[in-house]
N, C-alpha and C positions, 0 to 999 in steps of 0.2 A: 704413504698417504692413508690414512683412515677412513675406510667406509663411512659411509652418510647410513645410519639408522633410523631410517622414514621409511613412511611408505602410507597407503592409504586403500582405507577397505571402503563397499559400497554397497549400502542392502539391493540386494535384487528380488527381495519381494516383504509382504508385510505391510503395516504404516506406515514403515518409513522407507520403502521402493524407493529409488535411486539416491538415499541422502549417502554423504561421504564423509566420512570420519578421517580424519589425517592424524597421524598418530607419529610420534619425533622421540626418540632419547632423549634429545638435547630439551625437548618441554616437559619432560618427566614422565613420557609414557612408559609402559613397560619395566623391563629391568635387564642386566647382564646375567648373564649366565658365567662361572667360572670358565668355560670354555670360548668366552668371547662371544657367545650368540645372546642373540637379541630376543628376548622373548615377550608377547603382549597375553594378556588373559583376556577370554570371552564369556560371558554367563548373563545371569538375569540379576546381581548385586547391581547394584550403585557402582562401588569403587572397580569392579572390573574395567580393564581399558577400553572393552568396547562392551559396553551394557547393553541388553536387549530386554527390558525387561516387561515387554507388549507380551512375548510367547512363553506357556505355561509351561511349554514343553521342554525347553532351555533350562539346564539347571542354573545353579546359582554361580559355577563354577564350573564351567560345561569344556570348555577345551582351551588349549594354547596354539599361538603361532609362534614356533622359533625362525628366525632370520637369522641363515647359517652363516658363517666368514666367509664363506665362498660366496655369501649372495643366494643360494637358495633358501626353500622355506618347509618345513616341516610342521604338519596338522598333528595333532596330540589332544584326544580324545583325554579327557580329563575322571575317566570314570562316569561320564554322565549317564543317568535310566534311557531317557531317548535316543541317546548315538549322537555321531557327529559320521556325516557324512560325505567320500570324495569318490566323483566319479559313480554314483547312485551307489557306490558300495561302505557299506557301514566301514567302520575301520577300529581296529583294534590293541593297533599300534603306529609307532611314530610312522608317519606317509606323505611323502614327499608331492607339493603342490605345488603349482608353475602359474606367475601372474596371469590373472586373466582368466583361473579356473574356476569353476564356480565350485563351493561346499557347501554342506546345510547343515546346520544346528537345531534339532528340536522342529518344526516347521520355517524356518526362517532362512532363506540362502542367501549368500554372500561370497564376493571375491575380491581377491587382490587385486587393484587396479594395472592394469599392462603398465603404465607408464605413471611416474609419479607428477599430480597436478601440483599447483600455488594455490594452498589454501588461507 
């Protein structure tokens, strides 16, 4: 059976505090990885899958999330000036994040929803 590639993020602070973004393979979000993982882009563009683009502090191209074949998930700090942040500690490479945790981009945090809604 093949994994379901969804899932859904939810600002927790900013403008747009509690909005939810539902993000699907199957509606063109994101893209595959040759390893089977699911990866979504974060930044302040337009065309990133989840745009932020209220916080100055956010690059353009600020990080990724990969959704590993196991189901877990992977923060990837994209080279951004302000960090991308998990567990209040800056990170500097690929770091494993657990639905539900919160991370922060630039001034702006967000997490993976525990449990995926019907959007």
């Amino acid at each position: 059976m093949e994994q379901k590639r969804a899932l859904v993020i939810m600002f927790m602070s900013g403008p747009d505090d509690g909005q939810k973004i539902y993000l699907s393979y199957d509606a063109g979000d994101g893209y595959l990885n040759t390893d089977g993982s699911w990866q979504i882009v974060f930044g302040r563009r337009e065309e990133c899958d989840v745009s932020i683009p209220f916080d100055t502090q956010v690059s353009r191209q600020h990080a990724m999330l990969r959704m590993m074949l196991n189901g877990e998930f992977l923060l990837i700090d994209s080279g951004s000036l302000n960090g991308t942040f998990v567990r209040k500690e800056r990170i500097d490479q690929p770091t494993r994040i657990k639905r539900g945790e919160l991370f922060r981009l630039g001034r702006t945090s967000l997490r993976i929803q525990p449990e995926m809604d019907e959007g």
